[in-house]
N, C-alpha and C positions, 0 to 999 in steps of 0.2 A: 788707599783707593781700591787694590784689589781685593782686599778684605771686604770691602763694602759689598763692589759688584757681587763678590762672591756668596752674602749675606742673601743680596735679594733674588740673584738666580735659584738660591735655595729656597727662599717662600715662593719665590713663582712655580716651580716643581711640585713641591707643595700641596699649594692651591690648584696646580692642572691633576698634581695625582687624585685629589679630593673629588673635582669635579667629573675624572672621570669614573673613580669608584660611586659616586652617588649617578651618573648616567647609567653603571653597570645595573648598578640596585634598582633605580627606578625602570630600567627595563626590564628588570627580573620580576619586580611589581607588579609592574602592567601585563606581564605576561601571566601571572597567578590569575590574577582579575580575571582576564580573560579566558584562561583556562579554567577557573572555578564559575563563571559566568558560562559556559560552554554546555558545561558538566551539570548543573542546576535547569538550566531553560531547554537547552538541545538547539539542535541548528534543523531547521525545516526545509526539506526538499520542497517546492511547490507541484503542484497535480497539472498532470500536461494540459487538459482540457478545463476550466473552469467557467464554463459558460452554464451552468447547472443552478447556481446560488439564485435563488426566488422564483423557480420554474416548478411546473408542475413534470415529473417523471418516473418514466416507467423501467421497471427494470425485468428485463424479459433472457430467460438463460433457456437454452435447448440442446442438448447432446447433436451430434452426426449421426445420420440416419443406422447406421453402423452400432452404434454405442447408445442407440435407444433403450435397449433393455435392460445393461448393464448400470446405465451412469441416470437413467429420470429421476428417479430419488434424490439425488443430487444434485440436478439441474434446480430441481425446485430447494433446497438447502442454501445454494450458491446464492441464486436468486433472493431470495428472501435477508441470508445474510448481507448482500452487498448493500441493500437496499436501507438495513440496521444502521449498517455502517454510515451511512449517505447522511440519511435523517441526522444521528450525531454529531457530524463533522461540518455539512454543508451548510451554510447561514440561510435562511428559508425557504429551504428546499420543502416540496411537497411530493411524497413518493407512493405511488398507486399502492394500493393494497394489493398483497402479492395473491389474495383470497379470489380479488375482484379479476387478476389476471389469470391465475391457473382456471378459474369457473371461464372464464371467457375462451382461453384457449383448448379447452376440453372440448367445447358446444360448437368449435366452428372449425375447419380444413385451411390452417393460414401458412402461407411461404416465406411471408417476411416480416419483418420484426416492424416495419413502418405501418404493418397494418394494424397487429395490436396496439400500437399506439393511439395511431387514430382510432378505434375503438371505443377505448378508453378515456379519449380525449387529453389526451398527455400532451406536453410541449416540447420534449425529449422524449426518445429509446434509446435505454445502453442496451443494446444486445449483445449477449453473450453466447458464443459454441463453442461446445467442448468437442475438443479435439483429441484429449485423450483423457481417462481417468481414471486411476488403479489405487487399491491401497495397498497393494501386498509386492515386498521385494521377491519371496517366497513363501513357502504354502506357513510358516511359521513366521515368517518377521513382517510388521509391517515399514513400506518407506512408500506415502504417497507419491506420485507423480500426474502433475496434472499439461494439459497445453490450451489454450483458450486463444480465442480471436475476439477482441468487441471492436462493437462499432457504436457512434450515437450517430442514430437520424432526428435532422429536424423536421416535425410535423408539418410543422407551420410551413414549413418550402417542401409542399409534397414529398416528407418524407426522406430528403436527402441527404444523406453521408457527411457529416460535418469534422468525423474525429473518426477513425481507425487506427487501432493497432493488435501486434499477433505478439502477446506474452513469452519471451524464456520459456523454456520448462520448468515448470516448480516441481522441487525435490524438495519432498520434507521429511522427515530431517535431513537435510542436507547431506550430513557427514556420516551418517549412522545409521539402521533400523533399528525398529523396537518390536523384543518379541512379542508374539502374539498371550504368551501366556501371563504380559502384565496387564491389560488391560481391553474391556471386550472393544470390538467390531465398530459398535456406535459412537463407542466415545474417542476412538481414534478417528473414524469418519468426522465427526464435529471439530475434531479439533484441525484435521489436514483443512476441511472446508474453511474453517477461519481465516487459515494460512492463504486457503486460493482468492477468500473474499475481499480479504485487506490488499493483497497486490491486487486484485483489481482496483478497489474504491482509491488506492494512491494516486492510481490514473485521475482521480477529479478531485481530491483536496490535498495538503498540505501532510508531511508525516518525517518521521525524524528517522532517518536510515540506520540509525546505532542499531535501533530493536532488531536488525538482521543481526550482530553479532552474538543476541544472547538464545537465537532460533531452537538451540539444541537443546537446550534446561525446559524449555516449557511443552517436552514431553515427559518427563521425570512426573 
């Protein structure tokens, strides 16, 4: 009799060591899965503001009165760029022509960003102020840094404030500058701009946060 008992506490052993090595396995499995599924597709932060998808919109950038001479050039870059971005990302969006806005804002004395909308006849304004914007750590390296405030007004309700927010500081490159003797003036302006244009446009669609950690190689 104890020989017996002792037979089948031993297949019962057994059978639980079994089932829990193939529990370990199958959870090691489904962790691949999941980690190899992670790694392929990316995981999507969503855009805080989504009210933009099938609207007509304006995207209207202007430095601080302060940094009018330094940073217009780039008011209209930024603008233009986010505006790229929009069109690509947002599902039927319709974004003013940024031609049709700087001519518009050239010709007239405007204070608020709900006016060129209405103008223009837009359903949205993201407006955008820069608050601060540099490309140089020193007279030899560059490390953009920018500060921005948007807001969208809705037209349609005279104009009103529906979304605000006042960006971080962006530092670009983050962890390092780049001297000025690898590449000229423009092409680092284009490419900090990118940098400012995409954290803005994250505020209205969908984007996968990894792409911060590889920030540094794509001034190389």
């Amino acid at each position: 009799m104890s020989t017996l008992v002792g037979s089948k506490l031993r297949n019962l052993l057994v059978v639980a060591g079994a089932a829990g090595l193939f529990g370990i396995l199958q959870s090691g499995c489904t962790q691949a899965l999941l980690t190899g599924a992670y790694l392929i597709k990316g995981v999507e932060t969503p855009g805080e503001f989504q009210e933009l998808k099938g609207k007509k919109t304006a995207v209207v950038c202007r430095p601080l009165v302060e940094l009018q001479y330094s940073s217009s050039s780039a008011a209209e870059q930024l603008a233009t760029t986010v505006g790229l971005l929009m069109r690509d990302k947002i599902k039927k969006i319709e974004v003013v022509s940024p031609q049709k806005i700087e001519q518009w804002t050239d010709e007239h004395d405007w204070q608020d960003f709900a006016e060129v909308g209405k103008a223009v006849k837009s359903d949205y304004v993201v407006g955008i102020e820069i608050e601060e914007f540099s490309l140089y750590q020193g007279q030899t390296i560059y490390q953009g840094r920018a500060k921005l405030h948007v807001t969208v007004h809705d037209i349609k309700d005279k104009g009103k404030v529906v979304y605000e927010k006042r960006l971080p500081e962006i530092v670009y490159p983050p962890n390092s500058g780049v001297p000025t003797s690898d590449k000229p003036e423009e092409e680092f302006r284009r490419q900090f701009t990118g940098v400012v244009a995409d954290r803005v446009g994250r505020l209205f669609y969908g984007f996968d946060h990894r792409k911060d950690f590889a920030v540094d190689s794509t001034t190389l």
